[in-house]
C-alpha positions in Angstrom: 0.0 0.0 0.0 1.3 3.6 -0.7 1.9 5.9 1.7 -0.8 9.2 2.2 1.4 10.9 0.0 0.9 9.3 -3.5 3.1 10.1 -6.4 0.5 11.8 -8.4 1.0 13.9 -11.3 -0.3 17.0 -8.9 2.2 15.8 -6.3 5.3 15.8 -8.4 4.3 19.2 -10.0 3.6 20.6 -6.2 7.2 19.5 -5.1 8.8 20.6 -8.5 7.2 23.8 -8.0 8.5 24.3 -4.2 12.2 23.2 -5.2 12.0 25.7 -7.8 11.4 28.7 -5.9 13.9 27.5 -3.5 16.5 27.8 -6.7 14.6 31.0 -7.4 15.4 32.7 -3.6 18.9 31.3 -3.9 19.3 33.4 -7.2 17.5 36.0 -6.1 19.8 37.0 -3.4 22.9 36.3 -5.3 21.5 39.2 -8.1 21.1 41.1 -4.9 24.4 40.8 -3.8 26.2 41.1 -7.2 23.7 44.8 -7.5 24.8 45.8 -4.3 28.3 45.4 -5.1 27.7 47.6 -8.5 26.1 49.8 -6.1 28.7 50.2 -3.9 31.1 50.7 -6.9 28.8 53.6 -8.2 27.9 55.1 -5.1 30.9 55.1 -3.1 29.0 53.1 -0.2 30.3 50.8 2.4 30.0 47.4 2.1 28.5 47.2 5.5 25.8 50.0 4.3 25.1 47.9 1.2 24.8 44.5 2.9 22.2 46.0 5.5 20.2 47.9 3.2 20.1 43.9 0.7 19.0 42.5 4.1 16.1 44.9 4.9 15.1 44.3 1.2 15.3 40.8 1.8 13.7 40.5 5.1 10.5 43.3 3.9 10.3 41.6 0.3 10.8 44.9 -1.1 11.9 45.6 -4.5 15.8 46.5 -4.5 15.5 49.5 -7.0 12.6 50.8 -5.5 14.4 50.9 -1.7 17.5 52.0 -4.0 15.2 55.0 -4.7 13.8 55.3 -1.4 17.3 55.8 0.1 18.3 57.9 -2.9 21.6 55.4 -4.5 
């Protein structure tokens, strides 16, 4: 007998979609990272500035070039 989780075609597309916006996040923060550091490069910021404003973007799910405008980079 299978167990309560059968390998449906829902399932697999359920679990496919969850791994994929795992790999999604993952990049996500690595495009923040690499725009902070062209940031920084532009702006003259810190690195320190620049990794706490990516966090609060992070953290608030807020669009990096709209806090980039916000805080005026």
């Amino acid at each position: 007998m299978m167990g309560v989780i059968e390998a449906n075609p829902i399932n697999v597309l359920l679990y496919e979609v969850r791994e994929m916006k795992k790999r999604l996040d993952e990049v996500e923060k690595e495009l923040l990272k690499l725009n902070a550091k062209l940031v920084e490069e532009e702006a003259g910021e810190s690195l320190e500035e620049i990794e706490a404003l990516e966090e609060e973007a992070l953290k608030n799910g807020t669009c990096w070039e709209e806090l980039k405008k916000e805080l005026e980079l």
